[in-house]
SEFIKOL-25376 format. One line per 8 residues: their letters; for each residue x, y, z of N, C-alpha, C. Coordinates in nm, 4 decimals, m for minus. Layout:
N
A> X/Y/Z/X/Y/Z/X/Y/Z ~ ...
This chain:
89
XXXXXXXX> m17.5975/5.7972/6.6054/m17.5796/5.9139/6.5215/m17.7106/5.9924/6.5176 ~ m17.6892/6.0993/6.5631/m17.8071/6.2094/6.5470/m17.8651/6.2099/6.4359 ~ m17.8376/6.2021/6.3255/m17.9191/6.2002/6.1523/m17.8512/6.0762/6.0688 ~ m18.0145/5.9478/6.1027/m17.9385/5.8742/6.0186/m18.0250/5.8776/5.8706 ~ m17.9859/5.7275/5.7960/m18.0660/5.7522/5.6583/m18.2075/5.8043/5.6408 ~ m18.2846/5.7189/5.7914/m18.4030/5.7725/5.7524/m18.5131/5.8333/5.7752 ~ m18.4196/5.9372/5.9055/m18.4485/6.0642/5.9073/m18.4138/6.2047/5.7922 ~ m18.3207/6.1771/5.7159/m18.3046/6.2737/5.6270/m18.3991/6.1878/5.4729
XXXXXXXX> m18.4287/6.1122/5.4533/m18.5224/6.0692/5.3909/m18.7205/6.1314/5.4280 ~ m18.6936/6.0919/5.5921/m18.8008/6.2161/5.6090/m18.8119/6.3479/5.5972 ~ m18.7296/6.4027/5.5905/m18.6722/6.5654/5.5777/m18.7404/6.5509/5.4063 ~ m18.6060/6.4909/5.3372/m18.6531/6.5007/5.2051/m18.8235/6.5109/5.1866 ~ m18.8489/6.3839/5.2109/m19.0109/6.3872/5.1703/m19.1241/6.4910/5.1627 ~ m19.0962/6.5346/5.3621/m19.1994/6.6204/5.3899/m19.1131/6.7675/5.3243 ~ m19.0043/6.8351/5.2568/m18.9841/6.9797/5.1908/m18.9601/6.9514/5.0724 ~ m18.9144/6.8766/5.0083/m18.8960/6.8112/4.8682/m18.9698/6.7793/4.8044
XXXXXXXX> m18.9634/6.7043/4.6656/m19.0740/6.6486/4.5749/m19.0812/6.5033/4.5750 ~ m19.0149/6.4573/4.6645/m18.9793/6.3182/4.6843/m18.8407/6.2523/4.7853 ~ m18.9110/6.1312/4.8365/m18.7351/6.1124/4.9338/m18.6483/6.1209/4.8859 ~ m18.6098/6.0738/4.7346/m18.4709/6.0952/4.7171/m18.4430/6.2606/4.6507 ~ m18.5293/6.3031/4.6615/m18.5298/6.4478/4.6595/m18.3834/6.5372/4.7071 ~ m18.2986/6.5167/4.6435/m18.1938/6.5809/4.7774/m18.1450/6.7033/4.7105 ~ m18.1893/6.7243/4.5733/m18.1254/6.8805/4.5202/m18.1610/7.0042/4.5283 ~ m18.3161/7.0022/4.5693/m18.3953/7.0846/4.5197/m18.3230/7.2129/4.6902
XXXXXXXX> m18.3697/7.3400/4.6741/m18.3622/7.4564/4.7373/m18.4257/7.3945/4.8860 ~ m18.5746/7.3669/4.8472/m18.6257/7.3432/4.9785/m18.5621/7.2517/5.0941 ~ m18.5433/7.1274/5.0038/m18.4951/6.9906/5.1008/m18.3539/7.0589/5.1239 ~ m18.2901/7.1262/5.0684/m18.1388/7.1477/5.1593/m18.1380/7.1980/5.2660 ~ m18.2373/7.3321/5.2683/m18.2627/7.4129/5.3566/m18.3307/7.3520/5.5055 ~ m18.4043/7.2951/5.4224/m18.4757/7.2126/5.5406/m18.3741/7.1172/5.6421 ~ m18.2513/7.0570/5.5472/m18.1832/7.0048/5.6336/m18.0880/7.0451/5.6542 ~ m18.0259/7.1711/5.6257/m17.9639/7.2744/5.7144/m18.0313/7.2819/5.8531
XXXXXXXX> m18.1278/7.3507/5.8459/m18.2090/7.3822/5.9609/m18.2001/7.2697/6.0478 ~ m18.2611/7.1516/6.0444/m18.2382/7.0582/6.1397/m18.0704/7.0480/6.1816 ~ m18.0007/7.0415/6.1053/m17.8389/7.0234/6.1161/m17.7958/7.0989/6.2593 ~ m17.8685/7.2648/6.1760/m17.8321/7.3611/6.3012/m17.9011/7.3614/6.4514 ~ m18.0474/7.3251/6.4189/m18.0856/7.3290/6.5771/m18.0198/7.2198/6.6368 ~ m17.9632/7.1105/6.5861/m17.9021/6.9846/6.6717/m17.7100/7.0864/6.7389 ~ m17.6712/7.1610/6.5972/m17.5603/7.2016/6.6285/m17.5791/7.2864/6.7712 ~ m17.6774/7.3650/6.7836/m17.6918/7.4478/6.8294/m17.7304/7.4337/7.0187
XXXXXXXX> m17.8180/7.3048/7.0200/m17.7933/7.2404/7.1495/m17.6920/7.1984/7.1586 ~ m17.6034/7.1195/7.1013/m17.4530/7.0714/7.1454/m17.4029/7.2182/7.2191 ~ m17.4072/7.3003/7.1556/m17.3301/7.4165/7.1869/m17.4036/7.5139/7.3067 ~ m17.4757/7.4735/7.3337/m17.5588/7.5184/7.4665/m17.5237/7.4497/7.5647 ~ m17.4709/7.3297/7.5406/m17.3851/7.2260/7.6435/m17.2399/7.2168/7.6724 ~ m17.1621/7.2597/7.5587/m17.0510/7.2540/7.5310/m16.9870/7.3817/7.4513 ~ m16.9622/7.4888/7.5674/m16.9579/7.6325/7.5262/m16.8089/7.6604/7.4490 ~ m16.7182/7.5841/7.4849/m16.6156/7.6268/7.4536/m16.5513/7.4858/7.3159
XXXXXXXX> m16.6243/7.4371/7.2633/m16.6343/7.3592/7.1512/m16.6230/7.4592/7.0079 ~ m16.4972/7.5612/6.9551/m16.4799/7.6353/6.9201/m16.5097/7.5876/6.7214 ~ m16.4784/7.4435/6.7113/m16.4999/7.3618/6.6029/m16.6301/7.3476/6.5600 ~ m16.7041/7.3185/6.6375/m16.8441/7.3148/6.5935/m16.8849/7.4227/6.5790 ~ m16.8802/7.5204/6.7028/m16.8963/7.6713/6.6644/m16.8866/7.7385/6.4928 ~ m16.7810/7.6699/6.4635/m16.7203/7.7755/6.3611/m16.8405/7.6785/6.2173 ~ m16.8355/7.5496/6.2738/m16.9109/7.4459/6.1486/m17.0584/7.5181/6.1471 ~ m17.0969/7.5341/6.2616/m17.2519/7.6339/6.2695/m17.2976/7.7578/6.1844
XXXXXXXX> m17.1514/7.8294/6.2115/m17.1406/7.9405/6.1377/m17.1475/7.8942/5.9495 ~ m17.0560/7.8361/5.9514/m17.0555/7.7498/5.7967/m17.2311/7.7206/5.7472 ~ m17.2931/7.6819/5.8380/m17.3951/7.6104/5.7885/m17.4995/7.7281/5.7783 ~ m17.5051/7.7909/5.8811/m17.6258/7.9415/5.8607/m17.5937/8.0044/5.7361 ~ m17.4741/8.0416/5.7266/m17.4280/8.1389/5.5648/m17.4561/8.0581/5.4560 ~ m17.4626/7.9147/5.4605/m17.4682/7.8439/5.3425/m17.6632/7.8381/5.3266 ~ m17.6996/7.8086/5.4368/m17.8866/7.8112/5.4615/m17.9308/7.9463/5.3877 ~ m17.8291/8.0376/5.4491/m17.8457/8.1829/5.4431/m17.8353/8.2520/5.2699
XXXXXXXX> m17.7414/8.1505/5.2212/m17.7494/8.2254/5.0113/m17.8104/8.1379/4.9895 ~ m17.8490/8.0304/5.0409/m17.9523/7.9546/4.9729/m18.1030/8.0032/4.9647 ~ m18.1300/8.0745/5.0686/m18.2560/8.1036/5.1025/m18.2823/8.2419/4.9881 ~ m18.1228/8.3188/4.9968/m18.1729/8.4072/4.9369/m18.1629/8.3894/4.7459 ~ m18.1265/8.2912/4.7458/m18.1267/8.1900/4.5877/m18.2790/8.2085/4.5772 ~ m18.3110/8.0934/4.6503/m18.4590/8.1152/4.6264/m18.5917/8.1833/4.6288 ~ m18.5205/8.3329/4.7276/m18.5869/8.4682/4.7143/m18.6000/8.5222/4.5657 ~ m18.4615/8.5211/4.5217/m18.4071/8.6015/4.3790/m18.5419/8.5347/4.2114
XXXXXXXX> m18.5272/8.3837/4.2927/m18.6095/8.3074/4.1011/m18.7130/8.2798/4.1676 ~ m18.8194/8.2732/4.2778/m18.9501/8.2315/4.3413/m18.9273/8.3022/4.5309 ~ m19.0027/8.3696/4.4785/m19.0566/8.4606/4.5957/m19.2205/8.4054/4.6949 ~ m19.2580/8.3410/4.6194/m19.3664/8.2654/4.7069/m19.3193/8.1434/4.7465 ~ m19.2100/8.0677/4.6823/m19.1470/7.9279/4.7128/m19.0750/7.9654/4.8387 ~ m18.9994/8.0834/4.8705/m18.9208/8.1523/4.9631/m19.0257/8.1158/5.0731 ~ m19.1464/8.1884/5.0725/m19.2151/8.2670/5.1487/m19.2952/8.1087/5.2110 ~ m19.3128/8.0344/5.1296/m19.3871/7.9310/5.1709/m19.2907/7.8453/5.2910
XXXXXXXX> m19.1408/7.8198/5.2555/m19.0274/7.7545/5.3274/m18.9853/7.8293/5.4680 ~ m18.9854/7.9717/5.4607/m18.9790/8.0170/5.5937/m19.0947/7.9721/5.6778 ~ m19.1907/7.9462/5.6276/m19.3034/7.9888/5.6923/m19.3446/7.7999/5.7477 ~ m19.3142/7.7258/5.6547/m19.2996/7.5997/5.7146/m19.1862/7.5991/5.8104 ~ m19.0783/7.5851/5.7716/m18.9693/7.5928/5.8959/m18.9725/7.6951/6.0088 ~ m19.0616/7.7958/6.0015/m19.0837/7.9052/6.1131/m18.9338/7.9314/6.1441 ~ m18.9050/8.0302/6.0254/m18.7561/8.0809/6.0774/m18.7793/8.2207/6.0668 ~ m18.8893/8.3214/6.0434/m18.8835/8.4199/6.1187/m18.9561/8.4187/6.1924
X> m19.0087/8.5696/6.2310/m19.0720/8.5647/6.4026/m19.1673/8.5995/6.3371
């Protein structure tokens, strides 16, 4: 399995306030992001996999109000999480 316990325990740690950290804005996002770049090679391999496709889509829009959740109540917490995950250019 591509993500087991304790790799998302590392996720938690290093964007969270702790491993079992799993609520907070950052650690979700953070493991969105990993979710998607794994989705995202499958689908560089497997073009016509229309299911995962659509689960990808699911997961960016959900990364996507989350991120902007945490634009709306902390604008430097935002700014700090893009900038660790390097999700703009």
């Amino acid at each position: 399995m591509y993500l087991d316990q304790a790799k998302k325990q590392e996720i938690f740690g290093k964007y969270g306030k702790s491993n079992s950290d799993t609520g907070s804005v950052e650690s979700q996002v953070a493991l969105f992001s990993y979710r998607i770049a794994h989705l995202t090679e499958h689908l560089k391999k497997n073009r016509k996999d229309y299911s995962t496709e659509r689960a990808l889509t699911r997961l960016v829009g959900k990364r996507r109000s989350l991120l902007d959740y945490l634009y709306d109540i902390d604008i430097e917490r935002y700014r700090a999480l893009i900038k660790a995950l390097g999700l703009r250019k």
